[in-house]
N, C-alpha and C positions, 0 to 999 in steps of 0.2 A: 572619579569625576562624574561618570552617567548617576549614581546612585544619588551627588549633591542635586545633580540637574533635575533629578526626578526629583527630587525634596522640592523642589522651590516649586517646579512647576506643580504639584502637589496642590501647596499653598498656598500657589494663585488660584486655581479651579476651584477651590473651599472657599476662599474668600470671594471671588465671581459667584457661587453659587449661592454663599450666604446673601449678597447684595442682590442676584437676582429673585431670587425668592422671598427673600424681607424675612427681618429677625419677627417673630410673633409680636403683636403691636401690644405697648404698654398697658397696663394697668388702666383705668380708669380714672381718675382723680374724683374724691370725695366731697359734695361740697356741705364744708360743717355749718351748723346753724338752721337749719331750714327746719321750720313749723311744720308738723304733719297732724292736721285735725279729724276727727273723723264729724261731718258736717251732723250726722244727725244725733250723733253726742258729744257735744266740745268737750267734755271732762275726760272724753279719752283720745289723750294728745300724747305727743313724742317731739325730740329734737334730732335732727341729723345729729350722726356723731364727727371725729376729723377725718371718718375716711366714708364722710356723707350716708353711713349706714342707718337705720331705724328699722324699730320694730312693735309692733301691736299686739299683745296678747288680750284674752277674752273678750272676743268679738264672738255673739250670739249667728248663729246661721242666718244670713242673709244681704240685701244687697246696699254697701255702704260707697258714700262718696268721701274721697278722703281729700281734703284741701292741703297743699302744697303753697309756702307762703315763707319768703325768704325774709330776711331783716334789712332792711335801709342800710346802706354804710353812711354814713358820717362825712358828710363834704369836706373833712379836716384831715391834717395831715398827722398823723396819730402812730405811724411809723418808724421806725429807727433803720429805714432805708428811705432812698428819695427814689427807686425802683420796684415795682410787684408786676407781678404776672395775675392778669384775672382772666376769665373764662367769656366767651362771649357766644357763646351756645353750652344746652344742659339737656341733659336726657334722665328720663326717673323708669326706674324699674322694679315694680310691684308682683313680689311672689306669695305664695301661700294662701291664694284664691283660690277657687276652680281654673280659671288659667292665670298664664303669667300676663300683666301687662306690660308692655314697654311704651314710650312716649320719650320721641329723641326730637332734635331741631329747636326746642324749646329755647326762648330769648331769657335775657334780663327781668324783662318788663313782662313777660309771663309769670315766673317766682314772685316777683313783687307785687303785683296784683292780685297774684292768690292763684293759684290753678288747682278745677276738681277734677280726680281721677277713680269714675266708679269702676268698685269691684265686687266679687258675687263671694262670699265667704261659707264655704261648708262648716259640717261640723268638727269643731277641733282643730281648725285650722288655725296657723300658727303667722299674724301676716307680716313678712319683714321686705324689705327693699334699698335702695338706694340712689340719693342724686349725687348726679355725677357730673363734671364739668366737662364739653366737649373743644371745642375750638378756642386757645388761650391765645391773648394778646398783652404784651409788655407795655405796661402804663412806667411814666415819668414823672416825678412832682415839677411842679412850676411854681417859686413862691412869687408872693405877691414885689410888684416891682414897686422900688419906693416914689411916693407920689402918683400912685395910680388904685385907680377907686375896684378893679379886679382884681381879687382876692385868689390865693394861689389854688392852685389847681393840677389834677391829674390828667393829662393827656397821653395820646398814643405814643408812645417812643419812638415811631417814623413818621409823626406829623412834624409840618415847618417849625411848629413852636417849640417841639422837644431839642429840633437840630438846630436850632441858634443859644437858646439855652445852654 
C-alpha cells in the first residue's frame, strides 16, 4: 500500500511541477503568403512558405532593405468552415546578415502596407527568415441576413454578433 501511495504522490509532484514550470512554448506559427522584396532590386523577391519560412540567395555584400507586404484577404466567404483562427499580431525574423534581426508586436496593417526591414549582408551570406503569427483570435462567419443591405461578414467569435448568431 506505501509503494501505491508513493506512485500516486509521485504523479502529482510531476504533474505540479510540469504546470509550474510550463511545458516549453509552441512552435511559432507560419504565416504563408507574404511578399519579401528586396527594395533596391524588385527582381529579387521570395514568398513566405506554410510555415511562413523564406529565403534569399545572391545578395552582393551590402546594406539592403527588404519590404514585407502580406496579401489582402478577400471580404468573401471562400471557406468550407464558418470558423478560422487568424493572428492578430506578427513578428519577422531575419538571419544570415551580420546580425540577426527580429521585429515582434507587428499588426495587420503593418504586413499590408508593406513594412521595410534593413539588413547589413557580408559576403556569402546566405539570407533566410521567418514571419510568424503571434497572438490568434477565432473569427465567426456571419452571413448576410435576408432583406438586409450588410453583406456577410467575419467577426470575432466573443463579439455580440457571433453570440446571437
Amino acid at each position: 500500500m506505501k509503494s501505491m501511495t508513493r506512485g500516486i504522490v509521485f504523479l502529482l509532484v510531476a504533474c505540479a511541477t510540469s504546470v509550474i514550470y510550463g511545458a516549453p512554448p509552441p512552435p511559432p506559427r507560419g504565416v504563408h503568403g507574404v511578399d519579401v522584396v528586396v527594395k533596391q532590386n524588385p527582381s529579387k523577391r521570395t514568398v513566405t512558405d506554410t510555415r511562413g519560412n523564406f529565403a534569399l540567395d545572391g545578395l552582393a555584400p551590402g546594406t539592403y532593405a527588404l519590404t514585407f507586404r502580406a496579401r489582402k484577404a478577400k471580404d468573401t466567404k471562400n471557406q468550407a468552415s464558418d470558423e478560422v483562427t487568424v493572428a492578430t499580431s506578427y513578428s519577422i525574423k531575419v538571419d544570415g546578415g551580420k546580425r540577426v534581426v527580429n521585429q515582434s508586436g507587428l499588426t495587420t496593417d503593418n504586413l499590408l502596407g508593406g513594412l521595410n526591414i534593413v539588413i547589413e549582408v557580408g559576403s556569402g551570406a546566405k539570407v533566410r527568415g521567418q514571419v510568424a503569427a503571434g497572438a490568434l483570435q477565432k473569427m465567426v462567419w456571419i452571413p448576410q441576413e435576408p432583406g438586409s443591405h450588410i453583406p456577410g461578414r467575419w467577426v470575432s467569435s466573443d463579439s455580440p454578433e457571433a453570440k446571437r448568431a
